[in-house]
Each structure stands twice: as C-alpha cells, then as structure tokens.
C-alpha positions as CSV (number, residue, x, y, z in Angstrom):
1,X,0.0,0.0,0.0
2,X,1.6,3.2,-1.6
3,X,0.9,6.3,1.6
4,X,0.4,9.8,0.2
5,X,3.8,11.3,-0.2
6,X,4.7,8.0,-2.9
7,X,1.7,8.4,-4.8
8,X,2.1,12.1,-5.5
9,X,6.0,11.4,-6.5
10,X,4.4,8.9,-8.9
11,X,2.2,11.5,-10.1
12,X,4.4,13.7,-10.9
13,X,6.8,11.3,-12.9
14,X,4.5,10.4,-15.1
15,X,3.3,13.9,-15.9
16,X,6.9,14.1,-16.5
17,X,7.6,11.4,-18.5
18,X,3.8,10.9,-19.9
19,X,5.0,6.9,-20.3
20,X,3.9,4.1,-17.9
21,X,6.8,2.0,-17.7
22,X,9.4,5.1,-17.4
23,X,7.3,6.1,-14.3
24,X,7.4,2.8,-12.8
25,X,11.4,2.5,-13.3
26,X,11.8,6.1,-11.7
27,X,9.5,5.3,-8.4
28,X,10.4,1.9,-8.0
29,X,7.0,0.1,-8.2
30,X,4.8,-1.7,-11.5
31,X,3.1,0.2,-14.5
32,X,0.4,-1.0,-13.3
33,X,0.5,0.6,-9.9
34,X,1.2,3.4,-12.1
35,X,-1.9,3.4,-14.3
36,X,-4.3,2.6,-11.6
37,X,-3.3,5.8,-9.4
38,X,-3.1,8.1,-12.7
39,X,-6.7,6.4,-13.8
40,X,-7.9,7.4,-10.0
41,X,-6.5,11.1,-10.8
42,X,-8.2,11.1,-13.8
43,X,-11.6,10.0,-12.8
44,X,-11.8,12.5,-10.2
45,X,-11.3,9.5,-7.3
46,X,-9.8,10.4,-4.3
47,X,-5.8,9.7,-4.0
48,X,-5.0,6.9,-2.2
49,X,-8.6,5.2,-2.4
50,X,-8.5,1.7,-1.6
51,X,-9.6,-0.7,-4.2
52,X,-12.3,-3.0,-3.3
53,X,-10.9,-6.6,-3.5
54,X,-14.5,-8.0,-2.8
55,X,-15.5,-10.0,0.4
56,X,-16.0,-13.3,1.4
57,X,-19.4,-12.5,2.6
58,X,-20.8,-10.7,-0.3
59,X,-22.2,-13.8,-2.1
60,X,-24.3,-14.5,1.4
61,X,-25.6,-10.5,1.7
62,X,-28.9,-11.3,0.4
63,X,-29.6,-13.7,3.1
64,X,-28.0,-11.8,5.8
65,X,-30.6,-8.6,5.4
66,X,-33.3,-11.4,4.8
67,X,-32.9,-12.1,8.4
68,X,-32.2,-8.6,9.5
69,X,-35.2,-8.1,8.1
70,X,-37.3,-10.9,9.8
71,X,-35.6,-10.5,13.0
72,X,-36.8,-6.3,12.8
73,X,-32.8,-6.0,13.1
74,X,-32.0,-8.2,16.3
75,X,-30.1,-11.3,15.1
76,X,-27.4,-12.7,16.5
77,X,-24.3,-12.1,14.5
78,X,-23.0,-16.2,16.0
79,X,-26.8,-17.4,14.8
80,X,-26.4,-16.4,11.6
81,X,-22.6,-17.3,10.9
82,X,-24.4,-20.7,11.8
83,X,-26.8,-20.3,9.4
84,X,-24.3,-19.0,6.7
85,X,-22.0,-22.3,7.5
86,X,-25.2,-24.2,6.7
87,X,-25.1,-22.4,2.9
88,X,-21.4,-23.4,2.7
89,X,-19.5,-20.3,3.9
90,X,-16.1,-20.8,4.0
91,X,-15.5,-16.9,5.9
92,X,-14.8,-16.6,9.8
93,X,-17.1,-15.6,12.4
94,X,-15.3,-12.4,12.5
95,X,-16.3,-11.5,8.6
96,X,-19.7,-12.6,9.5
97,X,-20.0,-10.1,12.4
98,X,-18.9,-6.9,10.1
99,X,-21.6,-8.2,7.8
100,X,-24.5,-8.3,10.1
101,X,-23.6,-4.8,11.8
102,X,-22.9,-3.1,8.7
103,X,-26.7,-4.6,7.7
104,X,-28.4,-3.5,10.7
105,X,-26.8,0.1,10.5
106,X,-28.7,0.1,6.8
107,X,-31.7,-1.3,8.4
108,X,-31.4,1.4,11.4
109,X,-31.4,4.1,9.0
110,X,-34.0,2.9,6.8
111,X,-36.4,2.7,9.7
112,X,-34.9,6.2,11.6
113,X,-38.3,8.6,12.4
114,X,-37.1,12.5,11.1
115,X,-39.0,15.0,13.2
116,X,-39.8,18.5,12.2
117,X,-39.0,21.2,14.9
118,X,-42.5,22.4,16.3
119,X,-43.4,25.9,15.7
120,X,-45.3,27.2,18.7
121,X,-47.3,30.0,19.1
122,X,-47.7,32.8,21.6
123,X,-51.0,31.2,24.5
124,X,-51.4,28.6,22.8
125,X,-49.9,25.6,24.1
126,X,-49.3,24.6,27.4
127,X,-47.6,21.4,28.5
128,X,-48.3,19.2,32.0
129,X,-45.9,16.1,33.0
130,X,-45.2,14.6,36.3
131,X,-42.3,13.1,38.2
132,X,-41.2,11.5,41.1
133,X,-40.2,13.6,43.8
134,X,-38.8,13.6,47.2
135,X,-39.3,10.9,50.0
136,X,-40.6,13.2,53.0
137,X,-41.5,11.9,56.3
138,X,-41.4,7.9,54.6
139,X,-43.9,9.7,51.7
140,X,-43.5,10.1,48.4
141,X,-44.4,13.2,46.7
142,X,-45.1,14.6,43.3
143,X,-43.6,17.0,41.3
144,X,-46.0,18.6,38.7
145,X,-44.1,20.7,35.9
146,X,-46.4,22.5,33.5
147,X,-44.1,24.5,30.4
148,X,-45.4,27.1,28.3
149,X,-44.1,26.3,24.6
150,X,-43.7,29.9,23.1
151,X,-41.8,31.7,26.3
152,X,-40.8,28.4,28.0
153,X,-42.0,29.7,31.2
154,X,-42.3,26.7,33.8
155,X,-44.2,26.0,36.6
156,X,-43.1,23.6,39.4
157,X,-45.8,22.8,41.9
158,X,-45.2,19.8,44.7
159,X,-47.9,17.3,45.2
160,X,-48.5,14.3,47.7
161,X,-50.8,12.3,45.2
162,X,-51.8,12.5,41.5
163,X,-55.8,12.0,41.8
164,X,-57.8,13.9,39.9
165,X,-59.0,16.9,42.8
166,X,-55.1,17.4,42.9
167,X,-54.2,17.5,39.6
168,X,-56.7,19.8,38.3
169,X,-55.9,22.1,41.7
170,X,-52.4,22.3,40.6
171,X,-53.4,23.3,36.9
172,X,-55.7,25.8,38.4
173,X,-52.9,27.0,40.2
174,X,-50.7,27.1,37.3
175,X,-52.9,29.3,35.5
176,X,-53.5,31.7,38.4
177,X,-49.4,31.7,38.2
178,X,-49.4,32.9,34.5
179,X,-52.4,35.1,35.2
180,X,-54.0,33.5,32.4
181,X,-55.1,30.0,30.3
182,X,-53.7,29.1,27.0
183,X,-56.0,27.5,24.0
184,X,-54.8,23.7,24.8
185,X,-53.2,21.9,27.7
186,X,-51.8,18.7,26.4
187,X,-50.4,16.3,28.9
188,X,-50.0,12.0,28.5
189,X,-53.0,9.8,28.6
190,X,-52.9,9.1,32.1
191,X,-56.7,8.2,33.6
192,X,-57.4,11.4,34.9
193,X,-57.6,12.9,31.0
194,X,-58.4,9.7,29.3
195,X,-60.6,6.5,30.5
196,X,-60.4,4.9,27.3
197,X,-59.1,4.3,23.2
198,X,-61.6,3.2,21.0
199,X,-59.7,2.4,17.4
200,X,-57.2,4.9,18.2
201,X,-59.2,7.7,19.0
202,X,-58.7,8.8,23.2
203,X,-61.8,8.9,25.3
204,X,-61.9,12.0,27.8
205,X,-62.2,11.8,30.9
206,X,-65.8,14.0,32.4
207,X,-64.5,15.3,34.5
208,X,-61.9,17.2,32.6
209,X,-64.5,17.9,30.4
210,X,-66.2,19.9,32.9
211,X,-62.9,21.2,34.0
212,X,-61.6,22.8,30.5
213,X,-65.2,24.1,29.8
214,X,-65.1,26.2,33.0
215,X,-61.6,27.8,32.1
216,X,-62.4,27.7,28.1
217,X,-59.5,25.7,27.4
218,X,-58.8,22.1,25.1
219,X,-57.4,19.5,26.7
220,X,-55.4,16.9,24.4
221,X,-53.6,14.0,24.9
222,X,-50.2,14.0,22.8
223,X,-49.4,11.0,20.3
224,X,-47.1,8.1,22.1
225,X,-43.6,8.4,21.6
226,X,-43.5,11.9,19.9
227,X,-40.9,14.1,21.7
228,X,-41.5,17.1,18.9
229,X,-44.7,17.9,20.2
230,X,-44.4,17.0,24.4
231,X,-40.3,17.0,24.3
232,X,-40.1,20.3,26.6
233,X,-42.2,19.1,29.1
234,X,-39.9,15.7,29.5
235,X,-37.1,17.9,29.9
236,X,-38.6,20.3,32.2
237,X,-39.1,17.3,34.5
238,X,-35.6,16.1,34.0
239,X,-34.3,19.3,35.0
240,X,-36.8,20.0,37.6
241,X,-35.8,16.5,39.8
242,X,-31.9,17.1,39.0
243,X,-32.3,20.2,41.3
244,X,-34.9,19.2,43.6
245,X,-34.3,15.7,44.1
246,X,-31.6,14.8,46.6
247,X,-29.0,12.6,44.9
248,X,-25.1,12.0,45.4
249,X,-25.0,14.4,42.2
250,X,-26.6,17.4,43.4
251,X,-25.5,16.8,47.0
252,X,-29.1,18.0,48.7
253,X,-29.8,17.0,51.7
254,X,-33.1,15.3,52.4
255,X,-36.8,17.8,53.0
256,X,-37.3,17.8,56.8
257,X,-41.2,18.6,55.9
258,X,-43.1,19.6,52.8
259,X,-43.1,23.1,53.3
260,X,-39.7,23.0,52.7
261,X,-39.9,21.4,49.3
262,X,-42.6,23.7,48.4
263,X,-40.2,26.6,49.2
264,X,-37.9,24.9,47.1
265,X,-39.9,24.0,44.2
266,X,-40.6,28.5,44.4
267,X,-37.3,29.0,44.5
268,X,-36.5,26.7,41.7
269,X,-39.6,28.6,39.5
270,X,-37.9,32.2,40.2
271,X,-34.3,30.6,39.2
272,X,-35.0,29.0,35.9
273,X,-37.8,31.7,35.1
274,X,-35.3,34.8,35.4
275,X,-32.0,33.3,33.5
276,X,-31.4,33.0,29.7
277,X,-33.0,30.3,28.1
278,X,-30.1,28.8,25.7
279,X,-32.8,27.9,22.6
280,X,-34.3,31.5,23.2
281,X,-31.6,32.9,24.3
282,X,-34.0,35.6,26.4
283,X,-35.5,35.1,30.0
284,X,-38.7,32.8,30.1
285,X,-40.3,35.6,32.6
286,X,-39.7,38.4,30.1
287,X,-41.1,36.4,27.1
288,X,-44.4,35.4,29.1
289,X,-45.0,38.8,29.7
290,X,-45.2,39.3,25.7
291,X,-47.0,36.1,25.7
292,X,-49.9,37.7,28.5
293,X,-51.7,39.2,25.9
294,X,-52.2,36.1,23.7
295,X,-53.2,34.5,26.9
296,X,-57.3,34.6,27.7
297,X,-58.7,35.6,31.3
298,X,-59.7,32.6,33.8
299,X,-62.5,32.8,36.2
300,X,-62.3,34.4,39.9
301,X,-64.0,31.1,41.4
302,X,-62.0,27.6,41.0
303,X,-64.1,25.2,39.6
304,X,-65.2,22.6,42.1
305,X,-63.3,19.6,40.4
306,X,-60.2,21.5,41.3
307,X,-60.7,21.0,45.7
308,X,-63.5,17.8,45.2
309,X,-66.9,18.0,45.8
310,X,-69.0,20.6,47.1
311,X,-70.3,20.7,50.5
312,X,-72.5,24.0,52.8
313,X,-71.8,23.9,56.1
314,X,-74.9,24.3,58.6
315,X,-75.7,26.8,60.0
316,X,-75.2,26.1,63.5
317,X,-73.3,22.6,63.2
318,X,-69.5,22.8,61.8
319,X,-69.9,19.7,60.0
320,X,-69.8,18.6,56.5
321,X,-70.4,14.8,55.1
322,X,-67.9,12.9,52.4
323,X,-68.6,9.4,51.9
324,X,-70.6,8.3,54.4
325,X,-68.1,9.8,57.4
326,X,-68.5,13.4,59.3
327,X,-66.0,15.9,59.2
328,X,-65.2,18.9,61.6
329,X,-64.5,22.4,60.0
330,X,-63.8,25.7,61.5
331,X,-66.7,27.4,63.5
332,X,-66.3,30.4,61.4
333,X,-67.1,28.6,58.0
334,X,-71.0,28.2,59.7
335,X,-73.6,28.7,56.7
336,X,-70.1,28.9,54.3
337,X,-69.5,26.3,50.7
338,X,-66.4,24.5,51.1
339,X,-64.9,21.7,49.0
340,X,-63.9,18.2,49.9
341,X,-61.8,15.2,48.9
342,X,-59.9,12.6,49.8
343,X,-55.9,12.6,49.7
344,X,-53.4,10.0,49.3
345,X,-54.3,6.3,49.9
346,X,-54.1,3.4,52.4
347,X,-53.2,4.2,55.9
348,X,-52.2,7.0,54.6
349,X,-55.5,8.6,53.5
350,X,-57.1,12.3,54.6
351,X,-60.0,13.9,54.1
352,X,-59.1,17.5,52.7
353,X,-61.1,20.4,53.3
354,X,-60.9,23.5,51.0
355,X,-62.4,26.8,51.4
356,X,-62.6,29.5,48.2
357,X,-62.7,32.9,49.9
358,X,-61.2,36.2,48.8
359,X,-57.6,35.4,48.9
360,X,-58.4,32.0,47.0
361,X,-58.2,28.4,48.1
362,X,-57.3,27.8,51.4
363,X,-57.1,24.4,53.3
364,X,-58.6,24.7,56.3
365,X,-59.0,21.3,57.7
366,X,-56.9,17.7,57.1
367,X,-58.6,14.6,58.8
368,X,-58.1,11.1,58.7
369,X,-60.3,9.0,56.9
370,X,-63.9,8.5,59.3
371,X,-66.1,5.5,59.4
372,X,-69.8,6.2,59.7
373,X,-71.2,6.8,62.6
374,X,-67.9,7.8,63.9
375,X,-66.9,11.4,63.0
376,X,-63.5,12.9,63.1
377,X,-63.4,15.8,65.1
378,X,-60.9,18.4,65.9
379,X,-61.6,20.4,69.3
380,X,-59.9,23.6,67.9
381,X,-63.1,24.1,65.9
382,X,-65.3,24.0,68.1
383,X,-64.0,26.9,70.9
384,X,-65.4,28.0,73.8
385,X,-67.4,24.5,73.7
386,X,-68.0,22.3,77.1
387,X,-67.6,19.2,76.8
388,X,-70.7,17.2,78.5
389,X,-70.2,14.3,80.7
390,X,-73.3,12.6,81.9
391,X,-73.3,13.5,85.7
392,X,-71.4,16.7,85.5
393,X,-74.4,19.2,85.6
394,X,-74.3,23.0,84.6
395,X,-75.7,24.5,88.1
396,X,-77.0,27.9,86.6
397,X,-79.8,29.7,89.0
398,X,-83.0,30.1,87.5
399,X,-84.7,32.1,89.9
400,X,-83.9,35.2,92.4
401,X,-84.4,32.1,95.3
402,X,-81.6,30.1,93.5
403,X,-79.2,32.8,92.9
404,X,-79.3,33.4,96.2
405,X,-78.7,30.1,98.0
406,X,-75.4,29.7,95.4
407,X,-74.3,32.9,96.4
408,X,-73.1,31.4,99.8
409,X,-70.3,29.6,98.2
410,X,-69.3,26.0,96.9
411,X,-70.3,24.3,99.7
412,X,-74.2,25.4,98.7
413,X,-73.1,23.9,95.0
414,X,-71.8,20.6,96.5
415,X,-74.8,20.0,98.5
416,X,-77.6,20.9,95.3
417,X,-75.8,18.3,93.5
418,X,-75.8,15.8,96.7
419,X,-78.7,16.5,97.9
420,X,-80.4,16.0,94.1
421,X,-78.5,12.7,93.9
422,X,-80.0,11.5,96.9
423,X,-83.3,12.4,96.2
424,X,-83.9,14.9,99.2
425,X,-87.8,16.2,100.0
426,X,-88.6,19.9,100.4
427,X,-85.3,20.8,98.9
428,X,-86.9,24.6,98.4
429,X,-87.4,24.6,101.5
430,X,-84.5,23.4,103.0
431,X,-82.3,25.6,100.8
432,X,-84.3,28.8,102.6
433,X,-83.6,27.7,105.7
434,X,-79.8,27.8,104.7
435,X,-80.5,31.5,103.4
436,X,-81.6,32.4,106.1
437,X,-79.1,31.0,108.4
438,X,-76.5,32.3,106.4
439,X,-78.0,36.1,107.4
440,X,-78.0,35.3,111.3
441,X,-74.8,33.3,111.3
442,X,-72.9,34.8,108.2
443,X,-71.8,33.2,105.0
444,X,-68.7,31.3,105.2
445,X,-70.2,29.2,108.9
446,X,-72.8,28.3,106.4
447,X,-71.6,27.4,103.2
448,X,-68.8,25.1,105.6
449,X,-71.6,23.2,107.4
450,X,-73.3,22.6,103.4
451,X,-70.4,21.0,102.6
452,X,-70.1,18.9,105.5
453,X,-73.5,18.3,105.2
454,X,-72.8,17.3,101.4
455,X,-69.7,15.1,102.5
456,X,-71.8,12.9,105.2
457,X,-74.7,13.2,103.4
458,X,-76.9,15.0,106.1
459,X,-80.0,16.2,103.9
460,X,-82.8,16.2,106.8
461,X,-84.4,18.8,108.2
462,X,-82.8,20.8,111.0
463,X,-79.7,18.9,110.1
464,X,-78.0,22.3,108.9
465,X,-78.4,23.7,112.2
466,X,-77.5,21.1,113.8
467,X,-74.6,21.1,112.1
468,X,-73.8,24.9,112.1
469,X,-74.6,24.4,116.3
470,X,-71.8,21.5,117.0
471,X,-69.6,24.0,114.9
472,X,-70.2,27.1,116.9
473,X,-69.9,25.0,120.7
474,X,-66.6,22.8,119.4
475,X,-63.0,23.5,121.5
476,X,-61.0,24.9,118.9
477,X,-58.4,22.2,118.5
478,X,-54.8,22.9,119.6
479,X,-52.1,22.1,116.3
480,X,-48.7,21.2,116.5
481,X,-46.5,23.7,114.5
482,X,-42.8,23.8,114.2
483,X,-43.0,26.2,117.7
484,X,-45.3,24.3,119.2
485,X,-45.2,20.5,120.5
486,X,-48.9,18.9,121.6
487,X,-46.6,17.0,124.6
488,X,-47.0,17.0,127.9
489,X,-44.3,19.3,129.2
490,X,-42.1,18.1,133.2
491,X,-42.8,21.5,134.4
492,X,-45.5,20.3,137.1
493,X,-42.9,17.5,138.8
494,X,-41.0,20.4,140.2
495,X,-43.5,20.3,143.4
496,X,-43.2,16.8,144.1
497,X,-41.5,16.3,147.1
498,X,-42.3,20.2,148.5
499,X,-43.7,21.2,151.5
500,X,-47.4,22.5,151.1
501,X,-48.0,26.6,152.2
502,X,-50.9,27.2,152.7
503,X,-52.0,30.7,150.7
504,X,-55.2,32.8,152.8
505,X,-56.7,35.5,150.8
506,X,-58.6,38.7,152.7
507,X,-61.5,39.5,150.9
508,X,-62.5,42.0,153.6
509,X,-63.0,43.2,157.7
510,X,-65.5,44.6,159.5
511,X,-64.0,48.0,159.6
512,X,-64.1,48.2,156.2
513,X,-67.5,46.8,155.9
514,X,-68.7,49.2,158.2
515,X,-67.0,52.3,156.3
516,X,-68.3,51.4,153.1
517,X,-71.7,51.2,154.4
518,X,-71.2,55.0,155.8
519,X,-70.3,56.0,152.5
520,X,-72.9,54.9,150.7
C-alpha cells in the first residue's frame, strides 16, 4: 500500500515522462500501480482510495438482510454465521460479524423517524408532566411541571398524590401563576384525561371535560412516543428533579417537611424563570410577559373539580359529610360552601377540606379517613365549647331564690348536686332555711356546714343547724406547728416532794364593811 507522499511522487513522474513504464522505473514500483493511481487522478477519485478486493461474505448479503429483516434488526451475528455455514460459507465468524452490523446500520437508517422542529405559538400551548419527587416523612411526593411552549416559562408545583382533585388544583394553580389560560393543555393519557381508546381515538375523561369548559380551554392528549410535540415538558421534568431531588449528584440534603420542598420547588420557578434560556436565548419571565396578551382571562372562582366536591356547612353545626363519614370544619365557616376530597391512599389517606374565599383556596381542615357513625373531630373548631359528661351538671340559678342560695359559696353547690343525687324532699325549703341562716350566722359558717352536710350526706331537716350548732360550741383544737409540740411538758414534777404553804386570801373586815356602808 503506496501512503500519500509516494503516490504524489508517482504522479508527478509520469506527468513528467507521460509513459507508464518510465514512471514505474523512476518510483520503484509496477506500471500497473502506475496506471491505476493516474486512472484514480483522472476519474476524479480520491488519491489513495482503496480498491475493493471484494468480500467473502458478499455472495451471502442477500440472506443476511433477509434475516435482519425478519428479526426487525436483532439477530445474532453467531446465529447467523451458523446459518451462513449451513449455505457453505467458508469466511470466519469475524467476517460474518462486520456483515450483520454493517446490515443493521442500513436497516437502522432505513427505519430512523425525522422530526420537524415544532413551531409554537404565543398562549397557545401549554404542556403538563409529572415526576417523582422527594421521599418526605417515609412519603412520596409529586412534582407537577407545567411549560409554556412559546416563552418556555415553567411552573413547578409539589404534590402528595396525582388524583384527579389534585391534579386539576395544581393546573388551576398554574394558570393563576401565568395570570392566564392558553388555548390547549396537552399532557399523557394518564386516567385522569383519558378513561379509554376506542380504534385509536382517546376517550376523555368527564371530569376534565367539565374542568376545560369552566376555564375555556382544550385538553389533548399528545401522540405516544413523539418528543417534537411534548419534548419540553420531559425535559422540564428532568431538570426540575436534577435540582430538587436529593442525589449523590446534586449533594441535597433530604426535605425535613413539605413546606420545605414547596419553598424549594418557588425558588426553583424564580431561578430557571429569570435566566437565559439557551434555545431563546432571552429570559422565560420576560417572554411570558409578551405572551400575556395572547393568553385569555380565567374565572375568579376555581371550579369545584379542582378542591372535590362541594359541600355547605350548617348553620349552627360545623360539619360537612364525604362518603358516608362526618368531618369537623372551623366554627367560622358556619352557613359557608367548602370543598372536599380525599388525599393520598391506604393508611395513609385524609380527608381535605378546601375553602374559596377572597384570597383564594385555602385548606382549612386535614382529617383522617372516618367511618360512619364515627366522626372525626378536631376540638380547635369548636372553641369555647363544654364538653358534656353525663353527671357533670351545669348548676346555673333560674330564679332570684336560686341565685341566692349559690351565692353562699361551693359548699351550697356541692350540697344541690348531693342533695339531688340522693333524692332529698322539700329541697326549696330546705335551701331557705340555709339563706336564712346564712343572714343570722354569716356566709362562710354556712356554706362550711353545706359541705359537710354534702360530704356525710346530712339532707334532713334541722340537720343544717345542727350542724352549724356543734360547729359554733366545738373546742377549737390545739395544732402542732414547728413552735409548738402537743406533749406534755415536766414542768409540774417540780412540786413533788415540796412542802405544802398554805395561801389565805382577805376578801374583807368589819371595819371596812362598816366604812363602806357610811359611804354609801
């Protein structure tokens, strides 16, 4: 094999010479080396051009892409040198394996699908894909990334499930983001869009029928496989988990709660929203507001799809009914429409309560899933409530009579409720007498001797007075402090053993008898 620099000396002896054999005597090689370069030259061929000496699989070809072709381009390049030896090849495996790949490249390219860039327009497409997010708390979430195709603008919302109430609350969101709905939403055929294909043809879903009708939009389902027209949504979602996802790549460390993936899922938005896009080369939230004015107005009100279905809350009862279970909402939503629906599944399930007000959807109450007859309640909405235990009466006075006799003080309380226990007679009466006890005596003798009388259960008549009597004669009782010990002291045994004096007290004489009768 002659390399470059030969065949251009060879070249140039022969236009020197213009004879064959004179050429091949100055380079050193055959005329016929000679002619074949200079008939290469001539012909226009490349210099140095390889001649094909023919292969030892060309005679088999024919077969070989007749299995390419029935095996849709996966045959084994060891079975068919099998086959081949069957035929009577006489080549190596090692020819046989540059035949069958150089055959399946020819296949590959015959086959290849050539897609046409998609041209968008300014509000009208908007694209919806989902993908796996974050483990939080042992849970999986959901990212939902929705990309508008003119400005690229994206919108990264985080999810716990992908059922329908939340899905269509996230795209409501999404447009409330944009301040606006496109003309069609495509997304995949997942069962929320699509229940069904009948020849081809995707079946919608009714309740995204209902859902596109209230914010005048189209909802399609893109064709399977076809990355020219749903392509920017996939790679939204790629991009969206590289930097939201914790992985040894990105070095994140893991969401302590799912506020804090929310906050980063914003963060992300105003990151990707306000740097150059590299197709664009311009900034997604500059080119959306361009695109705002090709983008129609949505309703104030959420459609009730979007937060479940719709429940009023009584008037004086702050409980709503989903499924055949009762849930408790705030007091203050009394006579108010809220919105319900369930929320993850398993053990994991809640009940989701969602209020539209001024400021827009708000979840006001989360409660695990209730059986009937067993309603899930949560004491903060229900304040300033008693709770009432069989037993443990309200004593409120009725009555001028009433108010007076509880007006002497607990002990007057504690003996109503004992003395109702018991079943007393002539209770009316009875507390009277006490009133008027409590005017002679005072209150706080009185109300005592009711609650002793409450303790021992002493309900008959004139056993108050009794009562208030023994209190008024008893020895106040001596108590031990750290002064004072109750012992008996050894003072007195001082005068054991003494002689006795005898002490004579003068109460008066005569004299002075006599005197003070004088005087008076």
């Amino acid at each position: 094999m002659k390399f470059d620099g030969e065949i251009m000396e060879i070249l140039a002896a022969y236009d020197l010479t213009g004879s064959l054999r004179a050429t091949a005597e100055l380079t050193g090689c055959s005329h016929h080396t000679v002619a074949r370069h200079v008939a290469a030259r001539d012909a226009g061929k490349p210099i140095a051009e390889p001649a094909y000496r023919g292969r030892v699989t060309d005679a088999f070809l024919p077969k070989i892409e007749e299995w390419v072709e029935a095996s849709k381009g996966k045959i084994r390049a060891d079975v068919a040198h099998d086959k081949l030896r069957g035929l009577g090849y006489k080549g190596s495996e090692r020819s046989t394996r540059r035949a069958v790949a150089q055959v399946r490249v020819a296949y590959r390219f015959g086959r290849v699908r050539v897609h046409r860039p998609w041209i968008t327009e300014p509000g009208m497409w908007l694209q919806y894909d989902f993908g796996d997010g974050p483990v939080i708390e042992g849970k999986k979430t959901v990212l939902f990334i929705a990309w508008l195709a003119w400005s690229r603008f994206r919108v990264v919302i985080a999810l716990r499930d992908r059922t329908a109430p939340t899905v269509f609350a996230a795209l409501d969101r999404t447009f409330r983001i944009i301040e606006g709905a496109p003309t069609y939403v495509l997304t995949d055929n997942e069962k929320t869009v699509t229940v069904s294909h009948i020849a081809g043809v995707p079946v919608r879903n009714q309740q995204t029928v209902d859902f596109a009708r209230h914010y005048g939009i189209t909802v399609l389902t893109c064709q399977p496989a076809d990355p020219a027209t749903k392509g920017g949504s996939e790679s939204s979602v790629k991009v969206a988990k590289a930097d939201l996802v914790p992985r040894a790549t990105n070095l994140l460390p893991e969401y302590s709660s799912f506020a804090q993936l929310e906050a980063a899922c914003d963060a992300f938005m105003d990151e990707v929203n306000n740097r150059e896009h590299r197709v664009t080369r311009r900034k997604p939230a500059v080119m959306l507001d361009e695109e705002y004015s090709r983008l129609h107005r949505i309703p104030q009100a959420a459609h009730t799809i979007s937060f479940g279905l719709s429940r009023s809350v009584p008037d004086n009862t702050p409980m709503v009914t989903f499924e055949n279970g009762q849930y408790s909402v705030p007091a203050y939503l009394l006579g108010a429409r809220v919105f319900v629906r369930s929320h993850g599944v398993g053990a994991e399930e809640h009940v989701v309560v969602v209020h539209q007000g001024i400021d827009g959807p708000v979840e006001v109450a989360r409660h695990r899933r209730a059986s009937p007859g067993s309603p899930s309640i949560d004491d903060a909405h229900f304040p300033d409530h008693r709770e009432r235990i069989p037993g443990d009466y309200a004593i409120k006075a009725r009555s001028a009579r009433e108010a007076e006799f509880l007006g002497i003080g607990a002990g007057a309380r504690a003996w109503l409720l004992e003395a109702a226990a018991a079943g007393t007679t002539r209770m009316n009466a009875k507390m009277a007498d006490a009133v008027a006890l409590a005017k002679i005596s005072g209150l706080d003798p009185v109300d005592a001797a009711l609650g002793e009388a409450a303790t021992y259960g002493r309900f008959a008549t004139g056993d108050l007075a009794s009562i208030l009597g023994a209190a008024s004669s008893r020895t106040p009782a001596r108590r031990a402090d750290e002064t004072t010990s109750l012992a008996q002291g050894t003072a007195g045994w001082a005068a054991i053993g003494r002689p006795l004096i005898p002490v004579f007290e003068v109460i008066a004489t005569n004299d002075e008898d006599d005197d003070m009768e004088q005087s008076a």
